[in-house]
N, C-alpha and C positions, 0 to 999 in steps of 0.2 A: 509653835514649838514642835518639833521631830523628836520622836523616839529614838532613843540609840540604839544600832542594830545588835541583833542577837549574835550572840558569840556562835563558837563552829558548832559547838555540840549543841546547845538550844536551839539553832538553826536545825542540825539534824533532825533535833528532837520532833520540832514541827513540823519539819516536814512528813515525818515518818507517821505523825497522831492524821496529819490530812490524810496520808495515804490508806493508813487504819479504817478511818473513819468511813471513806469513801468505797472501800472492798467492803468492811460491814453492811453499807445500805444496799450496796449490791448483791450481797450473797444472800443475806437476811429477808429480802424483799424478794428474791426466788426461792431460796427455801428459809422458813423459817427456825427448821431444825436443824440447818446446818451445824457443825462442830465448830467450835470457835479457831482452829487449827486452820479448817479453807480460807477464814478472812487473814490468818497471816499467809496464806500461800499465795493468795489473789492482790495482797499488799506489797507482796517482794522483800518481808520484813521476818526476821527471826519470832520465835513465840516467846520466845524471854523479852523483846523486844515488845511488846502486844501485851505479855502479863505486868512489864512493869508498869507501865502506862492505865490498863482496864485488867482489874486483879478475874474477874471475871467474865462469864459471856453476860450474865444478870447485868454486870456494870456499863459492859458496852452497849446492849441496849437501852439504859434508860440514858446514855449520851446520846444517841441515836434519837431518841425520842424527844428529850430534853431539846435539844438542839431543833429539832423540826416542830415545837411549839412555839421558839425563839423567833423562828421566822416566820408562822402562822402571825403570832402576833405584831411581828413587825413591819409586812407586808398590809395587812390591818389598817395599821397605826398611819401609813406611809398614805393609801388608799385618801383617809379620811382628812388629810392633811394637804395633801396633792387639788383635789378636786372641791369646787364649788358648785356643780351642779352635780343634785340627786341622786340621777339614774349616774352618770362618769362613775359618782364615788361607788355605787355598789357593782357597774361593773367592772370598772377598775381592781377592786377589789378578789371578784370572782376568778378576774383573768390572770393577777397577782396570786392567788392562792394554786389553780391550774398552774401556772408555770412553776413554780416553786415546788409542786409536789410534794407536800406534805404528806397527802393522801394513801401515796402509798404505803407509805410506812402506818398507820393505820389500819389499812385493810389487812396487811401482811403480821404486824407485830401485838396487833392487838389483844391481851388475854395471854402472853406469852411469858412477863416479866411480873414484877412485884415494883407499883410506880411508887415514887419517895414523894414526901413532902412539897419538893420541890414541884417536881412534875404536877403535881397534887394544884398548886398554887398557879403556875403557869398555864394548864388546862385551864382553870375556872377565868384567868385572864381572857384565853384565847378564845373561851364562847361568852363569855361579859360581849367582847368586841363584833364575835360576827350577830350576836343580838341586838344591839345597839344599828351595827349597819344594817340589819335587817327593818328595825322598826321606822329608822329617818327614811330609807323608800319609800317603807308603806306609809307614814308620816305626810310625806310630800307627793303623795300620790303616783310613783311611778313603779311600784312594784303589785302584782297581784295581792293583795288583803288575805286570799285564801290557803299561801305558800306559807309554811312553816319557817324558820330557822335550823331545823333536824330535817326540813325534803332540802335545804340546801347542801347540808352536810351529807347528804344521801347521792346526792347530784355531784356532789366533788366527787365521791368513792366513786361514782361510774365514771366520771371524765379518768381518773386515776388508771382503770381498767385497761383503755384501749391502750395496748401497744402496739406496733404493728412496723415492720422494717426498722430500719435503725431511729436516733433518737432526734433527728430531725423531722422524721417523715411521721413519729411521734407527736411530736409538738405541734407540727402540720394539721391534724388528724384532732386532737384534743381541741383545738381552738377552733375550728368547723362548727365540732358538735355541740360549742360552749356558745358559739354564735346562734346554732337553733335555738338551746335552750333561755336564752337569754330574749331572745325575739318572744318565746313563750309564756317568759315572767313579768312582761312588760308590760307596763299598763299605759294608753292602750295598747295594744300587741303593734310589734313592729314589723317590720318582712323587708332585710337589708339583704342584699349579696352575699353568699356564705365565702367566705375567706378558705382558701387553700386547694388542690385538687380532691375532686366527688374518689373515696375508696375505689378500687376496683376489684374484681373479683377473683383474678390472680391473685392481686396483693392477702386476698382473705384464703383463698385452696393453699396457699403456699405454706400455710400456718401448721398442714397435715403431713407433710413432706417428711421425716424420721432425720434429726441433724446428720451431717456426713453423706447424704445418699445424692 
């Protein structure tokens, strides 16, 4: 059975809450004190348009957050349900969490907003799950015994970090360094091929360069 499609203005609607949604992780994730004004400038959308939708900036962040627990955990979920062997499902999982990018909104939003109930409940889902896949590794012998559930959650926040050229050359760059660290949690340690081109050193001096010059 198909949904009926949305009429013009709910159509609008929608699209306008994507377009919101998507200038907030942006803006928010480079500055966190942004005014909630640059996410309607960076949206192409009126602020009347922006306050009916998220009556605050409070509001749009905990959607913001709300929404990237949604996917932690269902990336998770996906992980554990996809894969039959061991090691697949937690690095399945790790490399599900890396692309998804939750992390950033974490490192950037964290300690900024006041989280609701909701958020409250969704958290405690979303580390129930990466505990759980944490333990069936160590369980079935393929992950190091001596690694935490919190050095993993530590280990997202730096994959999270590197950015570097645009958001391919990003994605390139994150899953490299997820392939060391993965060879390094592996019991026994493994030593595959690293995936993507080795950084270079233009690519890192260029980082110093003043935009516009």
């Amino acid at each position: 059975m198909t949904s009926a499609p949305m009429s013009g203005r709910k159509a609008q609607a929608a699209r306008n809450d994507a377009l919101i949604l998507d200038a907030a992780r942006a803006v928010f994730t480079a500055d966190p004190g942004a005014p909630i004004a640059a996410v309607a400038e960076r949206a192409g959308v009126g602020i009347s348009a922006l306050y009916r939708r998220y009556p605050s900036k409070e509001a749009l962040l905990q959607k913001l957050c709300g929404d990237g627990l949604k996917l932690y955990i269902a990336v998770s979920e996906q992980a554990m349900a996809e894969h039959d062997d061991p090691w697949e499902e937690f690095a399945g999982y790790m490399c599900g969490i890396v692309d998804a990018d939750t992390n950033s909104l974490t490192i950037k939003l964290a300690g900024t907003f006041h989280p609701t109930e909701e958020l409250y409940h969704d958290a405690t889902k979303a580390s129930d799950l990466a505990i759980e896949l944490h333990h069936r590794a160590v369980e079935a012998g393929v992950l190091r015994p001596d690694v935490t559930p919190a050095d993993i959650a530590l280990l997202f926040e730096q994959l999270a970090s590197i950015k570097l050229g645009d958001a391919e050359r990003t994605r390139q760059l994150r899953h490299r360094f997820l392939a060391m660290m993965l060879d390094s949690l592996r019991q026994p340690p493994a030593h595959r091929p690293l995936p993507g081109p080795a950084p270079e050193d233009e690519e890192l001096s260029v980082r110093w360069i003043p935009a516009g010059s």
